[in-house]
N, C-alpha and C positions, 0 to 999 in steps of 0.2 A: 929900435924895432927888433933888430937880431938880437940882443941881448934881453928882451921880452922872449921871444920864442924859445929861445937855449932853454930860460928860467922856467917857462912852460914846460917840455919835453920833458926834463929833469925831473919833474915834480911828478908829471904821468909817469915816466919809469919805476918813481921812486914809489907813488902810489899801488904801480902794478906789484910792486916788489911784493909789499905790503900785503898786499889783498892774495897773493899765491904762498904767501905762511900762511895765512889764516885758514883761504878754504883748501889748503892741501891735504890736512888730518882730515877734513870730510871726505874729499875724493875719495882719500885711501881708503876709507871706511869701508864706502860702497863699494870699490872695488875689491878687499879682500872679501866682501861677503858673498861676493858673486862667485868666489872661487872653488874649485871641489874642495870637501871636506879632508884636513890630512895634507891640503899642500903647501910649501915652504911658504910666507911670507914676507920676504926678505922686498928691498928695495926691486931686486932684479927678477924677481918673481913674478911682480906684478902684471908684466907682459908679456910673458911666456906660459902663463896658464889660461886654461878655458873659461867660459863665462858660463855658471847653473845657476839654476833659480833652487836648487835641491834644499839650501840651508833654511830659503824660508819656508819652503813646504814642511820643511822638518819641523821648525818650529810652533807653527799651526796644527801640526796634526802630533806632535809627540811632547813639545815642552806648553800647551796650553799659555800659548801665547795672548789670544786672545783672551784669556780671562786677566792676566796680568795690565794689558791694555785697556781694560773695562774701567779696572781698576782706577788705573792712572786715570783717567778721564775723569771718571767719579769725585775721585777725592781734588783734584787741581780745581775741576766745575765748578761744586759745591762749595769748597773755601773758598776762589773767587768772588762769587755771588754772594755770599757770607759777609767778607771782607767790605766789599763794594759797598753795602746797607749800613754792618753796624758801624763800620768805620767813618761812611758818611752822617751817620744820626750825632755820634760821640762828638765828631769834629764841628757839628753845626753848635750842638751846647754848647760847647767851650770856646766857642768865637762867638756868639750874639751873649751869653751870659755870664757876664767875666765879675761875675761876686768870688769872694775869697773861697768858697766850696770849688766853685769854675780854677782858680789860682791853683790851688792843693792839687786838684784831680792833673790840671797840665803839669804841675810840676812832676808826680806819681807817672805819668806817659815817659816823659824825658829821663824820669830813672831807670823805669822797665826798658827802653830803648838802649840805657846805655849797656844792660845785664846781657851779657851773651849767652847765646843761645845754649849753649851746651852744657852750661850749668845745671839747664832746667833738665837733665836725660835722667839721672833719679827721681827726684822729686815728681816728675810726669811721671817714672813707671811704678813708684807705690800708688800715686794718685789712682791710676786707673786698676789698676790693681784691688784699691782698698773699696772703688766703685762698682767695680765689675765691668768694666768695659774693655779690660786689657783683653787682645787679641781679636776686637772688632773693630767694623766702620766706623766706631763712634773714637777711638781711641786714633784714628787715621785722620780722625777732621777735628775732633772737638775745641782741641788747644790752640787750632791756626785760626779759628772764624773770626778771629781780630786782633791785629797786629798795631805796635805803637808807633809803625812806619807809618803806617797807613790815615792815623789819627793826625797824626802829627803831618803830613803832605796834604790831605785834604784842609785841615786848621788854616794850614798859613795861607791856600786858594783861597777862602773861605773870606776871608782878614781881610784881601784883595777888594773884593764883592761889595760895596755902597748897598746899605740894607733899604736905600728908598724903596723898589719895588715892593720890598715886604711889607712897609709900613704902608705905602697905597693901598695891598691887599689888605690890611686886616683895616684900614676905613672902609673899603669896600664890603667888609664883612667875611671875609675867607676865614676861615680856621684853621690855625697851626699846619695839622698835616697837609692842609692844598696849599701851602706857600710852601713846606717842607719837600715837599713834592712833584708842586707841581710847578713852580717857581725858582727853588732855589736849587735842585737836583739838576736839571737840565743848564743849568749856569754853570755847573761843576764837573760837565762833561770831560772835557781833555784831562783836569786830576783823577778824576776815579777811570777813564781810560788808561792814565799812565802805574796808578795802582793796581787797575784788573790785571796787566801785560806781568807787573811785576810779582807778584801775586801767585798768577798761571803760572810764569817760567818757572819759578823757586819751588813750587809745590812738585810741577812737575819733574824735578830733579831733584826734590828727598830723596835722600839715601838712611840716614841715620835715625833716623826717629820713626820711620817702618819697620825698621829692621829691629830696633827694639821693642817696638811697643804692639808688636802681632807673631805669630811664631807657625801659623798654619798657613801653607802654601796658594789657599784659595785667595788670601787678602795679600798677599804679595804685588809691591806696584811694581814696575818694569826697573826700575832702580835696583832694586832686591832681586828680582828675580833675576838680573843680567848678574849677578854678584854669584852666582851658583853655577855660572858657565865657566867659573876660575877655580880651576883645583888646585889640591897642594902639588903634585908632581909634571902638572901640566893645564896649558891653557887651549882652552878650544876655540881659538881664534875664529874660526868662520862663521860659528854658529854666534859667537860675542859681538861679530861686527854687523850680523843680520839683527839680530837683536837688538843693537844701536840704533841699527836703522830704521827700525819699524818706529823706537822713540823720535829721531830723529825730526822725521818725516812730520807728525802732526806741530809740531813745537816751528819746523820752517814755514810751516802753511798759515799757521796763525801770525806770526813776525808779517808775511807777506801781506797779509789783509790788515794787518792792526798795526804797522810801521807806519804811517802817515802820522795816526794818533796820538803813539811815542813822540815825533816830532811837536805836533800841533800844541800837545802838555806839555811838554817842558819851553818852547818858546813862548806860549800862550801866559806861563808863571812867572816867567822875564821881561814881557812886554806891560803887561796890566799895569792900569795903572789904580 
């Protein structure tokens, strides 16, 4: 019994350990951004200065912050939602129609999957370029609205899934899209849950393929635009760490509501049988 408790305690300490690295860098965040603009950062600083709301009024009323936030919103939404569709349609064909066309096209996902990403940072900016969509919304969403993540994690849910229902539906008489839809999309809940979450975060922490593929400050997503708060000769810590934090903030609020989900999908992909 005491050597149960020890083993317990030890685990909670070591837990706590644990969890005070992690959400330390956040603390600090919000607390340098609360601090006047111009003052030292230093470990020992942190409680020896005053607490202003200054940096983020500043950044609302002088670095159009809000339009950088629209942004983000915009483009993470809308690839989501994107994601979620085409990704579920692609993954339904290649698990209920597995002819050698079906074979080819899975095999074609598994290779794009294995290509990293950063290959594609030319090749996407003549494309858009030679299109004319370099430096809009279209050139901010068009290449993520389907990912071979996404194809490929809905697939294998998919695989899981006994097609009896469908085939009752269509003696019943239903047509494709109401089994597509109305049947086998709500079976698929917890995967395209654990693809939206993945989906949102990633989009919403582009860095690099904004940065190349727009060049006018209006279409700048909060990624970008925190990247112009670092100069060559100096950095402007308070206004960088308010700026974090405005990101921050909607990125924790969504984890809070859609964390069960995260759970629910990936045990829900382990238990099926």
């Amino acid at each position: 019994m005491v050597t149960n408790r020890i083993h317990l305690v030890l685990r909670y300490v070591g837990l706590s350990a644990v969890l005070a690295v992690m959400v330390f860098p956040i603390l600090w965040m919000f607390r340098v951004s609360l601090m006047p603009a111009g003052a030292a950062v230093g470990f020992g600083d942190l409680f020896s200065t005053g607490v202003t709301l200054t940096n983020f009024i500043d950044l609302f009323r002088q670095a159009s912050i809000g339009r950088f936030l629209f942004n983000s919103v915009l483009v993470a939404v809308v690839v989501t939602v994107a994601n979620a569709f085409f990704c579920f349609m692609v993954a339904y064909a290649l698990a209920r129609y597995r002819g050698l066309a079906g074979r080819i096209m899975f095999v074609t996902v598994i290779v794009v999957l294995m290509i990293p990403a950063h290959i594609l940072i030319v090749p996407l900016y003549v494309l858009m370029l030679k299109m004319g969509m370099y430096d809009t919304y279209w050139a901010l969403m068009l290449p993520w609205l389907v990912n071979p993540i996404g194809i490929f994690l809905v697939k294998q849910y998919l695989e899981s899934i006994p097609p009896d229902m469908e085939d009752a539906a269509r003696i019943d008489g239903a047509g494709e899209l109401t089994i597509l839809f109305r049947i086998v999309m709500p079976l698929c809940k917890p995967a395209l849950a654990v693809l939206a979450i993945q989906v949102f975060f990633t989009n919403w922490n582009l860095f690099l393929f904004p940065y190349i593929l727009t060049s006018s400050e209006s279409l700048r997503t909060l990624p970008v635009a925190l990247a112009h708060f670092q100069g060559h000769q100096a950095i402007d810590w308070q206004h960088l760490m308010a700026g974090s934090a405005v990101a921050v903030i909607p990125v924790l609020i969504a984890f809070g509501f859609l964390q069960r989900h995260i759970v629910s999908g990936i045990t829900a992909g382990a238990v099926k049988q």
